[in-house]
N, C-alpha and C positions, 0 to 999 in steps of 0.2 A: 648586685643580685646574684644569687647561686644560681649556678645551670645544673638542670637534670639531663638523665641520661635512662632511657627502661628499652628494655629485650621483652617481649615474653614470648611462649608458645603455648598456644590456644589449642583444647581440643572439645569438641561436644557432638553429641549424639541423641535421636530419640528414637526409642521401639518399642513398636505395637507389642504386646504378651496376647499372641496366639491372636483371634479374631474377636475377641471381647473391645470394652470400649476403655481398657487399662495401658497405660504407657511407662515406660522407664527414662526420664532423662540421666544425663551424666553430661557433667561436665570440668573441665582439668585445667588450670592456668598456672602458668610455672617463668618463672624470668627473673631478672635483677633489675636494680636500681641501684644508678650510680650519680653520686652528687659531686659536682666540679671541684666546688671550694673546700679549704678544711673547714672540721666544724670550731665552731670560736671556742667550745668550751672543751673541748674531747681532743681537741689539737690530732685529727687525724681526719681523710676522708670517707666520706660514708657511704658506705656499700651494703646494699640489703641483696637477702635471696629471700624473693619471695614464692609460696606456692598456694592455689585456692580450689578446694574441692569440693563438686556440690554434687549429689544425687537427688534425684524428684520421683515420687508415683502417683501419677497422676490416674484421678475417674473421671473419665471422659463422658458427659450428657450432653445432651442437643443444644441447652444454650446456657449450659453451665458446668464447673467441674470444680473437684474436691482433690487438693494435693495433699502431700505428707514430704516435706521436704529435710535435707540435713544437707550443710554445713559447715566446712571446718578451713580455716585460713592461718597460714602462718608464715611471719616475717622473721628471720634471721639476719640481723646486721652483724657487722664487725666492730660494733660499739654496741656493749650487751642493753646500756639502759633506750633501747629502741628494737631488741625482740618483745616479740607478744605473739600470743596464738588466739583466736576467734574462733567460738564451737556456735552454731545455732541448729536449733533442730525447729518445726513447726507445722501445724495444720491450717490448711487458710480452704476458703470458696470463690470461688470468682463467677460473677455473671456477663456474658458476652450480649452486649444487645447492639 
């Protein structure tokens, strides 16, 4: 079996906008991955730098709320056919009961 290896540094926040019922998340992840064995077919070992970025605005109601969220993740290895970048953007609702 291959051993992993991950680091990250975690960051997130949320703040009220003034005294309304609006909020700003953010949130920041950033670290590597590193895999013990080589890989069988790339004949090297694999090391990713990964980084994940989200923002939220959140409407805050009494037992429900409306966000607008975005998105974006990206992995950098040293073996290129395992980069990729992740974008999502979306509106959702959620009821709290």
């Amino acid at each position: 079996a291959d051993s992993f290896n991950a680091v990250y540094d975690v960051f997130s926040v949320r703040l009220p906008i003034f005294k309304s019922n609006l909020s700003v998340e953010a949130y920041s992840k950033s670290g590597t991955d590193t895999y013990g064995n080589e890989h069988p077919v790339f004949s090297k070992t694999r090391e990713d730098s990964i980084s994940k970025r989200q923002i939220q605005l959140n409407f805050d109601f009494v037992t429900w709320n409306v966000f607008l969220i975005h998105y974006e993740e990206q992995l950098e290895s040293n073996i290129d056919f395992f980069n990729e970048k992740k974008i999502m953007q979306g509106i959702g609702v959620s009821f709290f009961f």
